[in-house]
LOFI-812490 format. One record per atom (N, C-alpha, C): atom name; x, y, z; residue number from 1. Coordinates in steps of 0.05 Angstrom, whole numbers, plus 5000, padded with zeros to 4 digits. Each point is the difference from the previous one (the first is absolute). Example, Ala and Ser with C-alpha at 12.3 -4.5 7.8 and 13.67 -1.06 7.14 Angstrom:
<node 'N',<5264,4886,5156>,1>;
<node 'CA',<4982,5024,5000>,1>;
<node 'C',<5018,5024,5000>,1>;
<node 'N',<4993,5021,4986>,2>;
<node 'CA',<5016,5024,5001>,2>;
<node 'C',<4985,5022,5014>,2>;
END
This chain:
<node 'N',<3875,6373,3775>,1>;
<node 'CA',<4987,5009,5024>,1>;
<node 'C',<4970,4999,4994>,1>;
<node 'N',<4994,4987,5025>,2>;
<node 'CA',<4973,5000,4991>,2>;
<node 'C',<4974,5032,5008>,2>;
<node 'N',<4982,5007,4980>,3>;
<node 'CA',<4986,5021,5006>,3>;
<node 'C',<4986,5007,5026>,3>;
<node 'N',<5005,5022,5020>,4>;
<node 'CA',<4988,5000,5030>,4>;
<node 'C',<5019,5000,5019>,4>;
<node 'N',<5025,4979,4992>,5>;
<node 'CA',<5023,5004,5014>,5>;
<node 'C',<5007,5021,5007>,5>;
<node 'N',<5021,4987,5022>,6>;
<node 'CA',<5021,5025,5016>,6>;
<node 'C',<5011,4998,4988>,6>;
<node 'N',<5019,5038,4987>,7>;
<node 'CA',<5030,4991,4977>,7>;
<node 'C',<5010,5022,5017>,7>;
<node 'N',<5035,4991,5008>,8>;
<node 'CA',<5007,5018,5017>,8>;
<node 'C',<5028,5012,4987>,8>;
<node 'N',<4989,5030,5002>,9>;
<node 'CA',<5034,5014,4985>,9>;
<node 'C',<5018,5006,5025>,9>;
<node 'N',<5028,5003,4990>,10>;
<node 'CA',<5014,4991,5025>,10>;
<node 'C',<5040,5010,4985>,10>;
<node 'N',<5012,5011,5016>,11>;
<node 'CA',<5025,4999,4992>,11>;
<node 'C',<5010,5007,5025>,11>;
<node 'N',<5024,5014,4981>,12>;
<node 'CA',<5026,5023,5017>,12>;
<node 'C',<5012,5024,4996>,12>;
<node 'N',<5007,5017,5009>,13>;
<node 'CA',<5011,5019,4990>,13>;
<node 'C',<5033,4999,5007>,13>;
<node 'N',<5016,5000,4982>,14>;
<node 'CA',<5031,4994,5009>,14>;
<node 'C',<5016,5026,4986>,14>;
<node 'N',<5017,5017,5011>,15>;
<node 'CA',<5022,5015,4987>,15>;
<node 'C',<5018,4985,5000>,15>;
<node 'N',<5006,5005,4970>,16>;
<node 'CA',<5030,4982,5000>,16>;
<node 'C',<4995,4974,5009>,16>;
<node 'N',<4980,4980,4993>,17>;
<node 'CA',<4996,4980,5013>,17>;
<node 'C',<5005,4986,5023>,17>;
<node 'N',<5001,5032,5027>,18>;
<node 'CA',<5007,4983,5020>,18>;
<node 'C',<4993,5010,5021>,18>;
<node 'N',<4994,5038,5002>,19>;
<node 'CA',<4985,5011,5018>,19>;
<node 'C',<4973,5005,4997>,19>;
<node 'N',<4982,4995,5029>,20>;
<node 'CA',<4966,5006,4990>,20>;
<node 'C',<4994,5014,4999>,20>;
<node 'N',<4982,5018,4984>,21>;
<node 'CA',<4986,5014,5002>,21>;
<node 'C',<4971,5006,5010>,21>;
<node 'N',<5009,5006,5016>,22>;
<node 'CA',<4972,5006,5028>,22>;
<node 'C',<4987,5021,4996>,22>;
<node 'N',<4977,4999,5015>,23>;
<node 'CA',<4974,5017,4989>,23>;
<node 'C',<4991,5010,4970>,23>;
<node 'N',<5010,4986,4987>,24>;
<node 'CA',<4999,5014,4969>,24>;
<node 'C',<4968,4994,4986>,24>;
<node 'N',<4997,5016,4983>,25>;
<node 'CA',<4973,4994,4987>,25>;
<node 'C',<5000,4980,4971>,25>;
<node 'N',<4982,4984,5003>,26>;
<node 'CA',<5002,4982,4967>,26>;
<node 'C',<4971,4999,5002>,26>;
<node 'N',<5003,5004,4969>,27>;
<node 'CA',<4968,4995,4993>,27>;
<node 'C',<4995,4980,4986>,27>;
<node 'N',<4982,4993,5002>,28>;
<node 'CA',<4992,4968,4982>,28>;
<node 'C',<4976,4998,4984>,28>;
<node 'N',<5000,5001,4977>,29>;
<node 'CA',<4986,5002,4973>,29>;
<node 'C',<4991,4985,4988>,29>;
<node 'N',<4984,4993,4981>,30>;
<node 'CA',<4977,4974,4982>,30>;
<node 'C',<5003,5011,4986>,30>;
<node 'N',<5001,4981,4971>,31>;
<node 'CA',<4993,5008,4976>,31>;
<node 'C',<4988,4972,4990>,31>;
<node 'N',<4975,4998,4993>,32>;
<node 'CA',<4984,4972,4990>,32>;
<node 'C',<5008,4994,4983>,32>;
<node 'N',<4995,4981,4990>,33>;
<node 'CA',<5011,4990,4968>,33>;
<node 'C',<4988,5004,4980>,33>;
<node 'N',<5028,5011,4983>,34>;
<node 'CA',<4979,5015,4978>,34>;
<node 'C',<4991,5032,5004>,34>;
<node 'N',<5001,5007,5022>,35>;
<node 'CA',<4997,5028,5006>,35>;
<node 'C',<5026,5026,4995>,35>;
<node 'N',<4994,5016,4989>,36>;
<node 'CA',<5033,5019,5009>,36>;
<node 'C',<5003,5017,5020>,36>;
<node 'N',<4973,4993,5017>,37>;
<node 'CA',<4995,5018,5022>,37>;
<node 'C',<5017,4992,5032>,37>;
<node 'N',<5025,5013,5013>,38>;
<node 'CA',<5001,4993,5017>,38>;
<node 'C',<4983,5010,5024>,38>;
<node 'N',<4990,4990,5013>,39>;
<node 'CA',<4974,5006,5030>,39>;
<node 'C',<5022,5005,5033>,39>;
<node 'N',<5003,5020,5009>,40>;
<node 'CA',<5009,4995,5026>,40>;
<node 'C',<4988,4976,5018>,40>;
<node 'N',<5006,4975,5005>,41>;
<node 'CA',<4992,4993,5027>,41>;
<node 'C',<5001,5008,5026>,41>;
<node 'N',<5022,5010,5011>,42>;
<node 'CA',<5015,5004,5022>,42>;
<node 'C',<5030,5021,4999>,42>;
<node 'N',<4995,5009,5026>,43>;
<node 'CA',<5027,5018,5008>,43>;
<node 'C',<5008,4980,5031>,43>;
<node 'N',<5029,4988,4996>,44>;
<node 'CA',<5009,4992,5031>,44>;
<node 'C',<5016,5011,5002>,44>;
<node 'N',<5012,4995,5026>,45>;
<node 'CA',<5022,5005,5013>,45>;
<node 'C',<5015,4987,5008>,45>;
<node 'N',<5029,5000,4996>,46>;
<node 'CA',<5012,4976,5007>,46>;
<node 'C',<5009,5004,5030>,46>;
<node 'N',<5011,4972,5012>,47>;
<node 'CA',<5005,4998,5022>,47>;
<node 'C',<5036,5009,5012>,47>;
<node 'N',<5004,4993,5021>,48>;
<node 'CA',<5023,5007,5012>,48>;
<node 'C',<5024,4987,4988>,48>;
<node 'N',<4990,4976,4982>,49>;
<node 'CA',<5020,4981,4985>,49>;
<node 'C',<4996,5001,4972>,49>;
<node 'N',<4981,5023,4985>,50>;
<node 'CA',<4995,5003,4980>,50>;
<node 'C',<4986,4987,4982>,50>;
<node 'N',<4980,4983,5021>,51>;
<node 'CA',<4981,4975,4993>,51>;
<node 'C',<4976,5019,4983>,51>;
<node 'N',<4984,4998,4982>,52>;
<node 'CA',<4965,4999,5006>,52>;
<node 'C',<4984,4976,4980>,52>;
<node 'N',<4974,5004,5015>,53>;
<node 'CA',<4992,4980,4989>,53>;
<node 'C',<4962,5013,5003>,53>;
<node 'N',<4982,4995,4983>,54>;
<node 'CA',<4984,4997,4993>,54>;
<node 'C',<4975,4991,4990>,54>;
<node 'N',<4987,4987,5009>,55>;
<node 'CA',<4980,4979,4992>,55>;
<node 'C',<4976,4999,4989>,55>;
<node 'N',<4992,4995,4962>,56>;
<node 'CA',<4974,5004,4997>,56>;
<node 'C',<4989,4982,4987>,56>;
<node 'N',<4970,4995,4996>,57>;
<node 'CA',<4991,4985,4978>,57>;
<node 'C',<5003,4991,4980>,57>;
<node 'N',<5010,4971,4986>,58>;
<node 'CA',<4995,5002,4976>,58>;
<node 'C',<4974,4997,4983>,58>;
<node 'N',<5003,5019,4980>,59>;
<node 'CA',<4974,5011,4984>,59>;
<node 'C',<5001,4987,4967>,59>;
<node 'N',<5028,5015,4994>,60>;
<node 'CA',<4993,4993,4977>,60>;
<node 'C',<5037,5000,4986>,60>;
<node 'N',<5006,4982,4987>,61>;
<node 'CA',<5025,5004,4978>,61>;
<node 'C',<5015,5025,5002>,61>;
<node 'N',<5026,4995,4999>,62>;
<node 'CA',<4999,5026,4995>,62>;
<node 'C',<5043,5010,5019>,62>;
<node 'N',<5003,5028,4992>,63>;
<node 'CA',<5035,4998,5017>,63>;
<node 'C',<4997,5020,5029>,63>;
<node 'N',<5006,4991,5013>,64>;
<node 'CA',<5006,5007,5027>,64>;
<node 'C',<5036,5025,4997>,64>;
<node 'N',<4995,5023,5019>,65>;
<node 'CA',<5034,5019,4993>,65>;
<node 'C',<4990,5018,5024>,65>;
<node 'N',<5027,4991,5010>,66>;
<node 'CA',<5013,5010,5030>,66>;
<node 'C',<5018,5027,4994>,66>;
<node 'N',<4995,5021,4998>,67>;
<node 'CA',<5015,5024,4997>,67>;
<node 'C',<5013,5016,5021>,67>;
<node 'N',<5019,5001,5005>,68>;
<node 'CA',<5023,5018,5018>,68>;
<node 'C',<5000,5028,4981>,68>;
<node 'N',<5000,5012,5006>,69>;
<node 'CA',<5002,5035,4974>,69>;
<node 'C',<5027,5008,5007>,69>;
<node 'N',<5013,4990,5024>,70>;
<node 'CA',<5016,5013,5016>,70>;
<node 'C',<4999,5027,5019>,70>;
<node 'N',<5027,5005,5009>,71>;
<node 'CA',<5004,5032,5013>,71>;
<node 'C',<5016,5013,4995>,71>;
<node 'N',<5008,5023,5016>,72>;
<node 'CA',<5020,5011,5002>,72>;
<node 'C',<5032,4985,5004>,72>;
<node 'N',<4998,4978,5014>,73>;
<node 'CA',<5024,4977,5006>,73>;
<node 'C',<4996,4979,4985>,73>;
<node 'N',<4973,4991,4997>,74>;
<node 'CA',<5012,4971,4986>,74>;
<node 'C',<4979,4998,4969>,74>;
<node 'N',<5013,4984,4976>,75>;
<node 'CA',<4999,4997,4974>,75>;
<node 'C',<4968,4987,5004>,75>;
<node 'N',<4986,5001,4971>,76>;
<node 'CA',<4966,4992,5001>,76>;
<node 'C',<5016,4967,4993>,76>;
<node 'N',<4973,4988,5009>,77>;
<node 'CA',<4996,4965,4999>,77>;
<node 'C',<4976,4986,4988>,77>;
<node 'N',<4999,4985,4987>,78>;
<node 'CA',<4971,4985,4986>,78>;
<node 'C',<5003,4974,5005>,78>;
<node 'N',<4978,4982,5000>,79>;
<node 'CA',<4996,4975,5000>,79>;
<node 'C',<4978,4996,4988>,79>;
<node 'N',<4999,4982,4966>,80>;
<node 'CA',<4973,4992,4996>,80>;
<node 'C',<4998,4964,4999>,80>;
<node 'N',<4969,4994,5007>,81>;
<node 'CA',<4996,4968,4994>,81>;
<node 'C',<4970,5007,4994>,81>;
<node 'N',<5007,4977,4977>,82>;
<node 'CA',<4965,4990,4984>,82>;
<node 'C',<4989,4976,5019>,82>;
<node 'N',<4977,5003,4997>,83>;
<node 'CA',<4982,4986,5019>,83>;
<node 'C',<4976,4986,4983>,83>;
<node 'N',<4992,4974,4995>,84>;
<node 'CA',<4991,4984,4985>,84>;
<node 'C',<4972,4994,5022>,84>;
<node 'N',<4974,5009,4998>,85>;
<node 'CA',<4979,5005,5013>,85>;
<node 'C',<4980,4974,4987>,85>;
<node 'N',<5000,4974,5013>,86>;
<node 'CA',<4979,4977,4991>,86>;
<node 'C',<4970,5010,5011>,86>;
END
């Protein structure tokens, strides 16, 4: 990816891989390369089909992580990807 770009985080939320989870909160996090620091980016919300999606700059190297914590009804969720910043 090149540096300045749009890099867009993006999933689902599924119980049991098959019902959505709607309105739920995920947060989406940076950690640069080389750093042990994770940085909040973002808090979304997901949609009626358990979509979200998010869109930010790329800056610099580094892993991208989509966190579900969970609730009262449904189990926590993670998603990480490394991102290669030219």
């Amino acid at each position: 990816m090149r540096k300045g770009h749009r890099l867009t985080t993006h999933g689902t939320l599924l119980a049991l891989g098959t019902k959505a989870l709607a309105k739920r909160t995920v947060k989406v996090y940076f950690q640069a390369c080389g750093s042990k620091k994770w940085v909040a980016m973002a808090t979304v919300r997901t949609d009626a089909h358990g979509a979200f999606t998010r869109t930010f700059t790329a800056k610099q190297d580094g892993t991208w992580h989509a966190v579900f914590t969970g609730d009262a009804l449904d189990l926590p969720g993670n998603a990480a990807d490394y991102v290669d910043v030219r």
